[in-house]
Biopython code that builds the backbone (N, CA, C, O; Angstrom):
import numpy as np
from Bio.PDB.StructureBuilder import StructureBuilder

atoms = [
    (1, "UNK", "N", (0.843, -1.158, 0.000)),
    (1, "UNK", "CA", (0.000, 0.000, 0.000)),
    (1, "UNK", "C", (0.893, 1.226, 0.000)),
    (1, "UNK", "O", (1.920, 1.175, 0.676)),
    (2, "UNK", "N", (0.606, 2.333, -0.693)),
    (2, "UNK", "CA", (2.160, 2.884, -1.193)),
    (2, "UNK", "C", (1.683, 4.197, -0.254)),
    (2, "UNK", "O", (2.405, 5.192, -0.317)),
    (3, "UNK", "N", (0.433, 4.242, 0.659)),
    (3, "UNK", "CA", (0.525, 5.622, 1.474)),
    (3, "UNK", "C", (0.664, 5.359, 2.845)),
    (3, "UNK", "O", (0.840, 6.151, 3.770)),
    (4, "UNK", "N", (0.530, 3.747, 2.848)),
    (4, "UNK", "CA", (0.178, 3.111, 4.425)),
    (4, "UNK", "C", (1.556, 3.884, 5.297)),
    (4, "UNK", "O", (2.746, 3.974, 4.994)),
    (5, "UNK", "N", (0.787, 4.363, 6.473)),
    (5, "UNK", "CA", (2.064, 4.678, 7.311)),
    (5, "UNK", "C", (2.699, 3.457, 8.138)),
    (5, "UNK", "O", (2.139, 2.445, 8.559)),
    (6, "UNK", "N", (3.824, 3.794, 8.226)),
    (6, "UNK", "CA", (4.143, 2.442, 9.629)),
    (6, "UNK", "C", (4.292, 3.129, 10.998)),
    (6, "UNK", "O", (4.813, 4.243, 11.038)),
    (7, "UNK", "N", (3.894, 2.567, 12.042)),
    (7, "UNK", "CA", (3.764, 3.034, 13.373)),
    (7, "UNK", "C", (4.905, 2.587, 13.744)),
    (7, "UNK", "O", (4.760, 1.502, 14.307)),
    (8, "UNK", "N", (6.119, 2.965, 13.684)),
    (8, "UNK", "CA", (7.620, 2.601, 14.573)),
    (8, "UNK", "C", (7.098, 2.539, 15.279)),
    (8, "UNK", "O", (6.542, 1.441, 15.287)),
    (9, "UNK", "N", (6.650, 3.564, 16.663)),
    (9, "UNK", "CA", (6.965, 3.736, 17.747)),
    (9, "UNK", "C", (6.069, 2.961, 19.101)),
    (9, "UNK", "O", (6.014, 3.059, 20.327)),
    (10, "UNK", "N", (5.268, 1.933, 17.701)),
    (10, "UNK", "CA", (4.020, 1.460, 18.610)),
    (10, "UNK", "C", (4.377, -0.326, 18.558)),
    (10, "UNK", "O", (3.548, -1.128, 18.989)),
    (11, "UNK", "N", (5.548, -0.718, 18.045)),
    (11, "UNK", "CA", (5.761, -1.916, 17.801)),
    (11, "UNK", "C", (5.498, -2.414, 16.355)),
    (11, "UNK", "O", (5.507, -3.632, 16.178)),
    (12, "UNK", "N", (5.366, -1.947, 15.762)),
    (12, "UNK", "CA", (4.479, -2.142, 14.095)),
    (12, "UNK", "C", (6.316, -2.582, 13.251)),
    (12, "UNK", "O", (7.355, -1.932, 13.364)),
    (13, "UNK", "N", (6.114, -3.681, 12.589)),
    (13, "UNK", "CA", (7.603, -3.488, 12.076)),
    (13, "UNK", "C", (6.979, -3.555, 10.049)),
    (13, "UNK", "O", (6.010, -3.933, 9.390)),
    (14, "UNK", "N", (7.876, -3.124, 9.922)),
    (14, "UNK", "CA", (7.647, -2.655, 8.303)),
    (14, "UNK", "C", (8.022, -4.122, 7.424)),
    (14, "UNK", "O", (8.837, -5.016, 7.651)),
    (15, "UNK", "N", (7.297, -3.969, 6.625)),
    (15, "UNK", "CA", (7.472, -5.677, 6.447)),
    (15, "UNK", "C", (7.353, -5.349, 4.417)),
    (15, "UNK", "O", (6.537, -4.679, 3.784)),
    (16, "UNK", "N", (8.523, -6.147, 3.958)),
    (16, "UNK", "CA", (8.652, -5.949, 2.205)),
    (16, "UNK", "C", (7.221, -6.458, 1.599)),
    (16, "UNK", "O", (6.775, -7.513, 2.049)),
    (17, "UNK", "N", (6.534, -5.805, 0.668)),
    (17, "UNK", "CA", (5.293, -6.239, 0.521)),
    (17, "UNK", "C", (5.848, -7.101, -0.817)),
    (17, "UNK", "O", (6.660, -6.492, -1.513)),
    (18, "UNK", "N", (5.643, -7.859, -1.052)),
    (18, "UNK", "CA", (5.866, -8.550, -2.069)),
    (18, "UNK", "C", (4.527, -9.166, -3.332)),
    (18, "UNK", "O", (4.529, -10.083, -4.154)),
    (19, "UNK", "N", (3.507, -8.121, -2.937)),
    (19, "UNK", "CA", (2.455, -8.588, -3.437)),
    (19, "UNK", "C", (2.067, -8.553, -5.088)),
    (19, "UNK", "O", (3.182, -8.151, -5.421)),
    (20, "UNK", "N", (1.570, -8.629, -5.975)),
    (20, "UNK", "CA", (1.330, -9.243, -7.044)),
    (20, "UNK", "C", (0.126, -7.295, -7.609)),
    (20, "UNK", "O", (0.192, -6.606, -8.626)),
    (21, "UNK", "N", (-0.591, -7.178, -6.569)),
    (21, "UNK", "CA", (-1.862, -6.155, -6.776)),
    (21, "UNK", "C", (-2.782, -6.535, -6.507)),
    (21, "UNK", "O", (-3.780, -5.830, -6.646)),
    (22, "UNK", "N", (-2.864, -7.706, -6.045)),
    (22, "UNK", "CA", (-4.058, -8.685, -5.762)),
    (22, "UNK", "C", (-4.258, -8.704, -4.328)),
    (22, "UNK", "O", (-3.803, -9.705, -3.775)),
    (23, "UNK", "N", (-5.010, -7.567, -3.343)),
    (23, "UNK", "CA", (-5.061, -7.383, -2.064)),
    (23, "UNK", "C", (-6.049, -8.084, -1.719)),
    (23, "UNK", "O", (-6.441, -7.814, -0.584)),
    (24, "UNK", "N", (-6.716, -9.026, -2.339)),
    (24, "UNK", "CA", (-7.385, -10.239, -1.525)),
    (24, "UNK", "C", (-6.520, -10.927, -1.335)),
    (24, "UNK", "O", (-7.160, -11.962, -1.150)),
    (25, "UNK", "N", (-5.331, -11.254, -1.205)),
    (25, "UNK", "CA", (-4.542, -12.180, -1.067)),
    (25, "UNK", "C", (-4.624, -12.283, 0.942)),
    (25, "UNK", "O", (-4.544, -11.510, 1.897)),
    (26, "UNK", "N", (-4.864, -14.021, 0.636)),
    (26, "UNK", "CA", (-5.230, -14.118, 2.157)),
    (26, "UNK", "C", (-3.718, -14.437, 3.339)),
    (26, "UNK", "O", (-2.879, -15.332, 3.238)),
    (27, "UNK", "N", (-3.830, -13.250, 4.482)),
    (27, "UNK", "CA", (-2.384, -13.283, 4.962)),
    (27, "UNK", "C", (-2.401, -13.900, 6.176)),
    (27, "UNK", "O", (-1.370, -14.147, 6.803)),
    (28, "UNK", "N", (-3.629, -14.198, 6.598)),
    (28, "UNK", "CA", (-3.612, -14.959, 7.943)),
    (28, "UNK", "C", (-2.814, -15.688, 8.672)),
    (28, "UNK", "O", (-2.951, -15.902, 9.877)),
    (29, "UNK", "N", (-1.930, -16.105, 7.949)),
    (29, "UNK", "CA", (-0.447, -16.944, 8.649)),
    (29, "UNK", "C", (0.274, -15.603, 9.149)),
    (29, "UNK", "O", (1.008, -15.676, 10.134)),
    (30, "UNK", "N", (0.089, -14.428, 8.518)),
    (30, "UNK", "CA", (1.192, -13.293, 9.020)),
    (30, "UNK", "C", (0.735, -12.778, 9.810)),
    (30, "UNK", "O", (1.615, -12.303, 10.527)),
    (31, "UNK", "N", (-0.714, -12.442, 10.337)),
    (31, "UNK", "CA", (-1.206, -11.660, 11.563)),
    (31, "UNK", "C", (-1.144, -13.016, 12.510)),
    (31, "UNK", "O", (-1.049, -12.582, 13.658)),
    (32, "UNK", "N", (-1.152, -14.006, 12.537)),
    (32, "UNK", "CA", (-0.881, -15.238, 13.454)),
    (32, "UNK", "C", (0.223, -15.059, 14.181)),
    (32, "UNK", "O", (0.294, -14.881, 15.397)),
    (33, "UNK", "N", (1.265, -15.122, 13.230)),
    (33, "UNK", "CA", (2.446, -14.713, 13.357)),
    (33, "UNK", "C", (2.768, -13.532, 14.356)),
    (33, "UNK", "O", (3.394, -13.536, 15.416)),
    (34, "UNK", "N", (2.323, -12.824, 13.874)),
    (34, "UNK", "CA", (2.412, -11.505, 14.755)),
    (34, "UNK", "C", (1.884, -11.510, 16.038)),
    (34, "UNK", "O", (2.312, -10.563, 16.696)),
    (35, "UNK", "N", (1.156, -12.186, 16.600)),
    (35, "UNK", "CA", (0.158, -12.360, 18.259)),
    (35, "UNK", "C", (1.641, -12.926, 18.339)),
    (35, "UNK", "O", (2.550, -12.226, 18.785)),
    (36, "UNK", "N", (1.826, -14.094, 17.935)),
    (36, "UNK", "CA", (2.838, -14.611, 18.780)),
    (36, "UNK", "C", (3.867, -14.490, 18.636)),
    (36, "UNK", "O", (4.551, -15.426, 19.051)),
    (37, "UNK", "N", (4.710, -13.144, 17.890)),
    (37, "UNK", "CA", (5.795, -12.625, 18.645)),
    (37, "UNK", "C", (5.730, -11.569, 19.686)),
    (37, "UNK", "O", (6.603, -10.969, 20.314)),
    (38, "UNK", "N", (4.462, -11.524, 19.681)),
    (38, "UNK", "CA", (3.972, -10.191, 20.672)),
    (38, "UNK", "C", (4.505, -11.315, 21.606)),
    (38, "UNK", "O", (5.727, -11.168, 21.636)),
    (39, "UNK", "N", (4.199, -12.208, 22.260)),
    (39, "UNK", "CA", (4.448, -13.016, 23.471)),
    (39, "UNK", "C", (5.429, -13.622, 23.707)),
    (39, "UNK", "O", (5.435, -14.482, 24.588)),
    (40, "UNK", "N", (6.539, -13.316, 22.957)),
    (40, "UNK", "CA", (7.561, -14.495, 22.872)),
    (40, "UNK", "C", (8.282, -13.988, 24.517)),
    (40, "UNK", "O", (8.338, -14.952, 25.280)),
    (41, "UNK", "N", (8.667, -13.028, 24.960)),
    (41, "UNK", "CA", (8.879, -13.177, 26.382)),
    (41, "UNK", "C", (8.355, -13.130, 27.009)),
    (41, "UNK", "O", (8.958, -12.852, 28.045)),
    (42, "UNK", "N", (6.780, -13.309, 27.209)),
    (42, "UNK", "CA", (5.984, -13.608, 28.411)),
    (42, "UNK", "C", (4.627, -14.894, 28.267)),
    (42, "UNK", "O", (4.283, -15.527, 27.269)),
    (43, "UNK", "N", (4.369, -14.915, 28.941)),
    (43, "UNK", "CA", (3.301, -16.189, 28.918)),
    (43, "UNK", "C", (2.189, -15.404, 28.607)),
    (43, "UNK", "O", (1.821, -14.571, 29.435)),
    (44, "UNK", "N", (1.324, -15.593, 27.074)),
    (44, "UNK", "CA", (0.293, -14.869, 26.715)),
    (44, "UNK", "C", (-0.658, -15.363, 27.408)),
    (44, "UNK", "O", (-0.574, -16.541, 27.756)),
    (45, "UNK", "N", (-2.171, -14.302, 27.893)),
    (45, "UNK", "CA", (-3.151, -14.284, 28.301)),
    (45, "UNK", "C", (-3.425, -15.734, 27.802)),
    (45, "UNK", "O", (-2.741, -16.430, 27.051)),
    (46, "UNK", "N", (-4.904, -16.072, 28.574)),
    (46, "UNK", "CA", (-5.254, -17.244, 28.746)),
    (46, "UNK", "C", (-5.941, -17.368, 27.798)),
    (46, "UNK", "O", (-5.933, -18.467, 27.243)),
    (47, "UNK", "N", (-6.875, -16.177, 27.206)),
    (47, "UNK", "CA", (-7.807, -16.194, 26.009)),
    (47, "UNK", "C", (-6.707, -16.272, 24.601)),
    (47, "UNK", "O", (-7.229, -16.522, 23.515)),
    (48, "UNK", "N", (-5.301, -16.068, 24.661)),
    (48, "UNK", "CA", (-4.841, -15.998, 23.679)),
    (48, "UNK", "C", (-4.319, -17.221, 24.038)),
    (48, "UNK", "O", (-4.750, -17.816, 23.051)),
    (49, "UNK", "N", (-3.674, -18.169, 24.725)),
    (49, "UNK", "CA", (-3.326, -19.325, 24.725)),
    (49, "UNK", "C", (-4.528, -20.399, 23.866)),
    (49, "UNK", "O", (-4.342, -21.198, 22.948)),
    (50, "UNK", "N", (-5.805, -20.011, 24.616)),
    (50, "UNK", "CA", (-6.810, -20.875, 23.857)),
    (50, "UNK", "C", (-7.537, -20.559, 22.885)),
    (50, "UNK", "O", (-8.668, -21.039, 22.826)),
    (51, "UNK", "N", (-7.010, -19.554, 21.743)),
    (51, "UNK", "CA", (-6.950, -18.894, 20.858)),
    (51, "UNK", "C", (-5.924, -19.913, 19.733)),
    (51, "UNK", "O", (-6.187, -20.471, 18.668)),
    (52, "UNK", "N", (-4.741, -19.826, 20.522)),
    (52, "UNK", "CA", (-3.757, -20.775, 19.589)),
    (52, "UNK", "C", (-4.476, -22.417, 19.892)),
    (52, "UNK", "O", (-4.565, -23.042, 18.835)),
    (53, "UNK", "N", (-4.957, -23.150, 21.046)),
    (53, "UNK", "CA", (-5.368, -24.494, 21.193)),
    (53, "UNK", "C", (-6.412, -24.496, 20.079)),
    (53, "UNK", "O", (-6.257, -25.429, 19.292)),
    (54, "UNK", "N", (-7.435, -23.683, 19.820)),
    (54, "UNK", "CA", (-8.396, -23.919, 19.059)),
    (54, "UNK", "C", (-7.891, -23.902, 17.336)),
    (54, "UNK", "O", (-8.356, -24.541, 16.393)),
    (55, "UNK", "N", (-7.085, -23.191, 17.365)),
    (55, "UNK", "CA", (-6.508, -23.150, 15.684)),
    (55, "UNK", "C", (-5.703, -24.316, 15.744)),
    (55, "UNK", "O", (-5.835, -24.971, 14.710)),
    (56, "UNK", "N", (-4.876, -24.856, 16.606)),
    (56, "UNK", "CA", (-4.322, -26.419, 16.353)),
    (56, "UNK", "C", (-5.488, -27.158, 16.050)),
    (56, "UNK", "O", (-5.272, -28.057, 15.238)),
    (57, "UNK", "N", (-6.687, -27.064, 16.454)),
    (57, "UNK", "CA", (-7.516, -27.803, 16.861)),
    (57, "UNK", "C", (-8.135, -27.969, 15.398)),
    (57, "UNK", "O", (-8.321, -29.109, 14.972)),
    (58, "UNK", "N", (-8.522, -26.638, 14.469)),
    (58, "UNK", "CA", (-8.655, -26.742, 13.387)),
    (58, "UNK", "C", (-8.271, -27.718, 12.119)),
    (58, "UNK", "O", (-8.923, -27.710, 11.075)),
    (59, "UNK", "N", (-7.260, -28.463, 12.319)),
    (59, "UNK", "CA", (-6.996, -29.167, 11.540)),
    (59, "UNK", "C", (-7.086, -31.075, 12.227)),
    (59, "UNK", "O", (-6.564, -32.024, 11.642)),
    (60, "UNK", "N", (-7.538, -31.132, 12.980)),
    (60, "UNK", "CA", (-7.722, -31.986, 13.715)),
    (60, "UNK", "C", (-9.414, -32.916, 13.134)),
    (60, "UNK", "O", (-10.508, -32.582, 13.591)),
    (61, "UNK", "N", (-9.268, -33.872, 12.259)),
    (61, "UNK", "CA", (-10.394, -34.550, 11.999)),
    (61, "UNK", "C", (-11.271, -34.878, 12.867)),
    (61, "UNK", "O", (-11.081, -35.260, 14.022)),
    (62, "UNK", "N", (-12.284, -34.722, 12.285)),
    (62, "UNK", "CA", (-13.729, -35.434, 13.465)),
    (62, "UNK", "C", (-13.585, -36.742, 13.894)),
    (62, "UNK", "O", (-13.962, -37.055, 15.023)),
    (63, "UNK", "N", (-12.886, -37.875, 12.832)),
    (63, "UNK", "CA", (-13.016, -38.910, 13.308)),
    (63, "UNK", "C", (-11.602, -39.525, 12.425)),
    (63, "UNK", "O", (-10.833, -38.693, 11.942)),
    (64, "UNK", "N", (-11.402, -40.565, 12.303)),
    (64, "UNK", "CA", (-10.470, -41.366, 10.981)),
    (64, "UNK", "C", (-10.949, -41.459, 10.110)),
    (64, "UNK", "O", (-10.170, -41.193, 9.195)),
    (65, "UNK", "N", (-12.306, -41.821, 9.622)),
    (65, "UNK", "CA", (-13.327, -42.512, 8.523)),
    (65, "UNK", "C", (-13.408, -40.950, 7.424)),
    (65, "UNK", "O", (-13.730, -40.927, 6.236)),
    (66, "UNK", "N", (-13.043, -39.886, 8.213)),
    (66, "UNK", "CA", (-13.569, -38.575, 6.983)),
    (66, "UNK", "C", (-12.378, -37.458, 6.939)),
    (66, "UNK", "O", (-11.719, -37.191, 7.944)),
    (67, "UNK", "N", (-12.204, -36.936, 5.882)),
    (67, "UNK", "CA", (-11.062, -35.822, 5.445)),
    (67, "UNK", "C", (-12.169, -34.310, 6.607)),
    (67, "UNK", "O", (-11.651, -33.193, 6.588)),
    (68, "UNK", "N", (-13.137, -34.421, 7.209)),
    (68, "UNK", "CA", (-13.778, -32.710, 7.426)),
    (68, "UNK", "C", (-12.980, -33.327, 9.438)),
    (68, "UNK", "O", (-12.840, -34.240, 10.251)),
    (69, "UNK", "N", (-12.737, -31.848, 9.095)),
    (69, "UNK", "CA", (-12.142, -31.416, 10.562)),
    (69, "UNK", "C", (-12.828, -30.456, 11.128)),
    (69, "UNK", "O", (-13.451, -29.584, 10.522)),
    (70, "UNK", "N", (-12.691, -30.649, 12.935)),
    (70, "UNK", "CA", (-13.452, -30.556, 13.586)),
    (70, "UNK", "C", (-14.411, -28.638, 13.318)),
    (70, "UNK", "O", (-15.509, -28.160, 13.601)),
    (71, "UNK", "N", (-13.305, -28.227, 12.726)),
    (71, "UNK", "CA", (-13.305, -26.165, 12.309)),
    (71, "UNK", "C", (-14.302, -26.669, 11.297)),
    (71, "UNK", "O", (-15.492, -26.729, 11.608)),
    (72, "UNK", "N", (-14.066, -26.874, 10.628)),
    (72, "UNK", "CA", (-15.414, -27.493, 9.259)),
    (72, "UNK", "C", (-16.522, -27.586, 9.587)),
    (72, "UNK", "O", (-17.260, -26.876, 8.905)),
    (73, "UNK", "N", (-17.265, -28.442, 10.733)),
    (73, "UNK", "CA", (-17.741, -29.088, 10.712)),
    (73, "UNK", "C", (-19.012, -28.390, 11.933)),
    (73, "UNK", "O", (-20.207, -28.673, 12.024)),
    (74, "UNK", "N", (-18.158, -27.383, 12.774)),
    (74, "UNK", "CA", (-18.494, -26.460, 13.704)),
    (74, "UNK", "C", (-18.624, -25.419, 13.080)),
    (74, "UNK", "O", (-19.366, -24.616, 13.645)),
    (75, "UNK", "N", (-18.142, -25.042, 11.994)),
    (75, "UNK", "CA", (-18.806, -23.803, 11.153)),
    (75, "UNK", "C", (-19.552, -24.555, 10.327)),
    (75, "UNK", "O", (-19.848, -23.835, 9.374)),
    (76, "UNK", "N", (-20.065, -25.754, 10.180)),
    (76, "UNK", "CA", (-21.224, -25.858, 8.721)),
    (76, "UNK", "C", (-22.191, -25.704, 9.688)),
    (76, "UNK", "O", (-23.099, -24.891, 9.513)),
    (77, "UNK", "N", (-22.089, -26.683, 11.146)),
    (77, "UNK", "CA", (-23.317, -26.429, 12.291)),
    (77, "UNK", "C", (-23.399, -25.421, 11.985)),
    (77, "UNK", "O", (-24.354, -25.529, 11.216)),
    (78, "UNK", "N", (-23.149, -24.467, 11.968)),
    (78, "UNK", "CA", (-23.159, -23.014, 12.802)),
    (78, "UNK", "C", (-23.935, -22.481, 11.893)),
    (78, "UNK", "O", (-25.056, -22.110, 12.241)),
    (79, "UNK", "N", (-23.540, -22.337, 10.631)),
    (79, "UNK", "CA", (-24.174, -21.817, 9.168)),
    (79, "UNK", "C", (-25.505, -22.507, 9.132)),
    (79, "UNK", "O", (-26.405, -21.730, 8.813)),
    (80, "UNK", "N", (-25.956, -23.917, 9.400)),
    (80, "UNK", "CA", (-27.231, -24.392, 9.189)),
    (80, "UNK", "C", (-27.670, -23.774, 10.354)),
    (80, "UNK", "O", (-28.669, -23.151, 9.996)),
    (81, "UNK", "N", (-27.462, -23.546, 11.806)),
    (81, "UNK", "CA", (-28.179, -23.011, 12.596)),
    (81, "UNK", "C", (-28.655, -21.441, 12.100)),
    (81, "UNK", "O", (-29.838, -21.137, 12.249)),
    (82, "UNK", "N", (-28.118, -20.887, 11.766)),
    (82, "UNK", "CA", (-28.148, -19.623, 11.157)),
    (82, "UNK", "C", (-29.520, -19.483, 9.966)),
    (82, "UNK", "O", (-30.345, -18.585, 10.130)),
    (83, "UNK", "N", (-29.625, -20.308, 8.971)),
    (83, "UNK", "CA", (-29.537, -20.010, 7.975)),
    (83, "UNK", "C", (-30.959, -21.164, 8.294)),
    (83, "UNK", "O", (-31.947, -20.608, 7.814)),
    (84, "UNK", "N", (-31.261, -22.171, 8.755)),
    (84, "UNK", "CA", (-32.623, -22.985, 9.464)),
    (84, "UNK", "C", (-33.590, -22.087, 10.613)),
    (84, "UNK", "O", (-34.645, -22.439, 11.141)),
    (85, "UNK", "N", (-32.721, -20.645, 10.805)),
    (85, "UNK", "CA", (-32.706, -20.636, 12.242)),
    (85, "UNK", "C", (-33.296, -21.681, 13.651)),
    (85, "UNK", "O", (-34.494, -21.701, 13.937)),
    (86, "UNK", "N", (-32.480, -22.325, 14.263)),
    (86, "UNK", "CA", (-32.242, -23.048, 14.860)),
    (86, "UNK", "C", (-32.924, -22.450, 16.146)),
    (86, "UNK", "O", (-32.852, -21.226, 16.255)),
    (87, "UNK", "N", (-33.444, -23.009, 16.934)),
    (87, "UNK", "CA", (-33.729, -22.428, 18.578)),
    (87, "UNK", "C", (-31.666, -23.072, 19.336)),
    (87, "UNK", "O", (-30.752, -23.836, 19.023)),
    (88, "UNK", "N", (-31.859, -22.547, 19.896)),
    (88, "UNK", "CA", (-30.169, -22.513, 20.707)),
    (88, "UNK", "C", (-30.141, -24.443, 21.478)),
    (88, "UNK", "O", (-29.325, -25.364, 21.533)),
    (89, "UNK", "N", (-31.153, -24.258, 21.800)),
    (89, "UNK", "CA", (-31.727, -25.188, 22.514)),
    (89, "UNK", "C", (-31.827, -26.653, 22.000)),
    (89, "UNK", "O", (-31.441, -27.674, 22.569)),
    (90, "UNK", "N", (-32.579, -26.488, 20.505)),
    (90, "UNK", "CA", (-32.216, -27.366, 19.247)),
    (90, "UNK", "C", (-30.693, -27.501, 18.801)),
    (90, "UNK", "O", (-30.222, -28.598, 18.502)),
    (91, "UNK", "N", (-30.027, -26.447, 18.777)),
    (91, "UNK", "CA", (-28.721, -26.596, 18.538)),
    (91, "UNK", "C", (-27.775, -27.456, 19.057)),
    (91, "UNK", "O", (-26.978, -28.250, 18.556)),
    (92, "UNK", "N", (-28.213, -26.910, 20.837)),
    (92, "UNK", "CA", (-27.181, -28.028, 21.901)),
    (92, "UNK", "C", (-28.162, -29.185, 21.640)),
    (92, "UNK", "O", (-27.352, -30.112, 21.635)),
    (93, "UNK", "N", (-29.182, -29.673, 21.452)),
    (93, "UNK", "CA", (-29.325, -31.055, 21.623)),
    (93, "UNK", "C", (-28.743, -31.439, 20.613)),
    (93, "UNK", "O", (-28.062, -32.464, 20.655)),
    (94, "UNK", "N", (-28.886, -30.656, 19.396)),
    (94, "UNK", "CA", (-27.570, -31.531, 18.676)),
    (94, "UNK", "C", (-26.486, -31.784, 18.392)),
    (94, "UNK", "O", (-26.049, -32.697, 17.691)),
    (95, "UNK", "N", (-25.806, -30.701, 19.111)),
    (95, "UNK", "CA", (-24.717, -31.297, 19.148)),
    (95, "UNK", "C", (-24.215, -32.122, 20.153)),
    (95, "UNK", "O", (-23.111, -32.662, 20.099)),
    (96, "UNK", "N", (-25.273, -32.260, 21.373)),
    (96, "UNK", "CA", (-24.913, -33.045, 22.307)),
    (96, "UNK", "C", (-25.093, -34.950, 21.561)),
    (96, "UNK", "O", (-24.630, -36.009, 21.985)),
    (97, "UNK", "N", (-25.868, -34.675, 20.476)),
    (97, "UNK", "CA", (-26.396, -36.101, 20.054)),
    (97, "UNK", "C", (-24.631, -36.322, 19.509)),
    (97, "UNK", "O", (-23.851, -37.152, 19.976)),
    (98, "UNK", "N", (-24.330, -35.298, 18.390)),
    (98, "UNK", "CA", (-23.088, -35.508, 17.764)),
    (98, "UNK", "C", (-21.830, -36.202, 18.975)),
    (98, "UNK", "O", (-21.149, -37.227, 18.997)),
    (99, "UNK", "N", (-22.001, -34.982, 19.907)),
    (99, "UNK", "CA", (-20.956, -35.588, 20.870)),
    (99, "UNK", "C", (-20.729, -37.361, 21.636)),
    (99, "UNK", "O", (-19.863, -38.049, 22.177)),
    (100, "UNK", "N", (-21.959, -37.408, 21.270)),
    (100, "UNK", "CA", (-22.205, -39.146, 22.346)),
    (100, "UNK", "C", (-22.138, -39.868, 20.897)),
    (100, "UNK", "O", (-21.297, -40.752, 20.732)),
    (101, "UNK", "N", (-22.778, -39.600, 20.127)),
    (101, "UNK", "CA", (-22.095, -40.809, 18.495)),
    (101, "UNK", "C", (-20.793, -40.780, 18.345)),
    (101, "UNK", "O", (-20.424, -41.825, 17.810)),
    (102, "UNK", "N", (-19.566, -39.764, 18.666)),
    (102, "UNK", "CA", (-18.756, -39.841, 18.934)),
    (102, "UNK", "C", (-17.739, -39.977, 19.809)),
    (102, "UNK", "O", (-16.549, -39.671, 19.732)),
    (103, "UNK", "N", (-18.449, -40.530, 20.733)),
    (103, "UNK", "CA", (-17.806, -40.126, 21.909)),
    (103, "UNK", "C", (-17.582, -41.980, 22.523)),
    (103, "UNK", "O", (-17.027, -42.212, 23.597)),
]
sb = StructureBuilder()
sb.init_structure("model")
sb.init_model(0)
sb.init_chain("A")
sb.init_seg("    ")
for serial, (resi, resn, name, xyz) in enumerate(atoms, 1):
    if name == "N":
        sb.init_residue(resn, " ", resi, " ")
    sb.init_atom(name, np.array(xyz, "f"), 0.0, 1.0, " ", f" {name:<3s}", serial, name[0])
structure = sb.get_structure()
């Protein structure tokens, strides 16, 4: 971005853009990145510890038998609750059903 300022003085480090022009380009590995050098000398908050458990967690299959992982599978719930609108109530019973077929 050729007007973006950089904030020296706030921790912000200037980083070579190497981009193409194509600013949908998805950078999510680099703001990841960035929480956790914010922490590298201290033990990050607890919401950011289980911030990083849940993104490991993301790639973590529902079961052996299927390629959809557990992030998949908790956002398609989520989207049919949405989009069925779901009572909350309907929701946890089902996923409590999901939890005991798997469990």
């Amino acid at each position: 971005m050729p007007e973006y300022l950089v904030w020296h003085e706030h921790g912000e480090l200037e980083h070579a853009s190497e981009s193409d022009g194509n600013d949908d380009e998805d950078r999510m590995d680099e703001m990841i990145a960035d929480v956790g050098r914010e922490y590298e000398k201290e033990s990050p908050p607890e919401e950011v510890q289980k911030f990083f458990r849940l993104l490991a967690a993301s790639d973590e299959k529902v079961h052996e038998g299927t390629n959809v992982t557990v992030l998949q599978a908790v956002t398609r719930l989520m989207a049919m609750k949405s989009k069925y609108n779901f009572a909350n109530n309907c929701y946890n019973g089902i996923l409590k059903l999901i939890i005991e077929l798997n469990g």
